[in-house]
C-alpha positions in Angstrom: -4.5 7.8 -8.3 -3.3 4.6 -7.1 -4.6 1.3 -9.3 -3.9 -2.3 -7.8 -4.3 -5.5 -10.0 -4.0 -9.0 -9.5 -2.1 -10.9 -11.9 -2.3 -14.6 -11.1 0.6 -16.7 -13.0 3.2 -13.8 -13.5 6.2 -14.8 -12.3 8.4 -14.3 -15.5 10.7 -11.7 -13.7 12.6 -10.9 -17.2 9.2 -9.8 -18.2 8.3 -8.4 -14.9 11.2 -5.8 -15.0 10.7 -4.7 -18.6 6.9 -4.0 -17.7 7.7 -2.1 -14.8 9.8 -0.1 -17.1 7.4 0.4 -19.8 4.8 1.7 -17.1 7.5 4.6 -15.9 8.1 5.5 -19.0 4.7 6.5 -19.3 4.4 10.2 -18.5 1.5 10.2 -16.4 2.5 6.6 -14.3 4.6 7.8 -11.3 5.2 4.8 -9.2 5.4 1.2 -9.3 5.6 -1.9 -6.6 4.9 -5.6 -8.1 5.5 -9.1 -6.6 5.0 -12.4 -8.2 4.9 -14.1 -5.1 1.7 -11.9 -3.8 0.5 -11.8 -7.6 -0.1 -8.0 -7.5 0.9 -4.7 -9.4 0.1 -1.8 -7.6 0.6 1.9 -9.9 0.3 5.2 -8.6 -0.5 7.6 -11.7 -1.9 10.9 -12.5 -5.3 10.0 -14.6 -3.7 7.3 -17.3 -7.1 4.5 -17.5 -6.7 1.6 -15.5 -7.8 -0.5 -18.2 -5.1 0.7 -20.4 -2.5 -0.8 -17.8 -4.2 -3.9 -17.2 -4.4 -4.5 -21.3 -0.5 -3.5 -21.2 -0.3 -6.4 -18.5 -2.5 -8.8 -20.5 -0.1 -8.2 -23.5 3.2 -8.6 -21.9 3.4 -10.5 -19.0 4.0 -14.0 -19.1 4.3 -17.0 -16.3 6.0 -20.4 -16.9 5.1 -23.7 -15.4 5.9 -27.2 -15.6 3.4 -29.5 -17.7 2.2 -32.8 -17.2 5.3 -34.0 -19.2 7.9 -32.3 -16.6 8.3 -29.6 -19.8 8.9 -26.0 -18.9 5.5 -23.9 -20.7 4.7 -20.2 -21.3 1.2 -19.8 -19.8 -0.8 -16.5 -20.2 -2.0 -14.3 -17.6 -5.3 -12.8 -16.9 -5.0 -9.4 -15.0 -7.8 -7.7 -13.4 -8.0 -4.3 -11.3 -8.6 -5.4 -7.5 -9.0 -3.8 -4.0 -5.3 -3.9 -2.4 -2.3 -6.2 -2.7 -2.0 -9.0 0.1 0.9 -7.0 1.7 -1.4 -4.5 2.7 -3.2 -5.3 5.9 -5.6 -3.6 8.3 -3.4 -5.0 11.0 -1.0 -2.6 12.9 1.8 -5.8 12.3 1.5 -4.5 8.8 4.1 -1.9 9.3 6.5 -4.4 10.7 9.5 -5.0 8.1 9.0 -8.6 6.6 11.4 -11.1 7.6 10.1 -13.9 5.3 10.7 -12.6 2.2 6.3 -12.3 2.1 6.2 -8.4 1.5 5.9 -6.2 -1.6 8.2 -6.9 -4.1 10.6 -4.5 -6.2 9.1 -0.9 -6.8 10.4 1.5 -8.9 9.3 5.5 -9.3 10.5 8.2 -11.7 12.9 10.0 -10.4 12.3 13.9 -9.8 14.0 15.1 -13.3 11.1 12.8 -15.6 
């Protein structure tokens, strides 16, 4: 089973990472591909409930931005289960290798021994 969600405002990579690495260590999550730039997580698992992930997002992901005052905030993020990622396109220049830096971003998978 493959679930996508969006998650506008993530782009605390610290807290990106140690996600990703929570989700693996999950025995049922198999794969996972995430890029704060596109604002998607996309999980390939064996039957874990997709709102179980996105309440695992909603819990630890975190974005930062720059208040009215030029100070440097935490803001929350509100993950929801979507469609596809924005790197995936119905185009065949899909399959061509990004040059821009606009493709998925890291992706992880458990490796064969668990």
């Amino acid at each position: 089973m493959r679930t996508v969600i969006r998650v506008e405002s993530a782009n605390c990579s610290w807290c990106m990472n140690a996600v990703r690495d929570e989700l693996l260590a999950r025995p049922l999550v198999h794969h996972v591909q995430m890029s704060a730039m596109a604002g998607c997580w996309e999980v390939v698992h064996d039957h874990d409930d997709p709102s179980a992930l996105v309440d695992l997002l909603q819990q630890s992901l975190h974005g930062w931005q720059v208040a009215s005052n030029g100070e440097i905030v935490q803001v929350t993020t509100s993950p929801v289960v979507a469609g596809e990622c924005s790197w995936h396109s119905a185009s065949a220049d899909a399959a061509a290798p990004c040059e821009h830096g606009s493709g998925p971003g890291p992706s992880a998978s458990r490796d064969a021994t668990g």
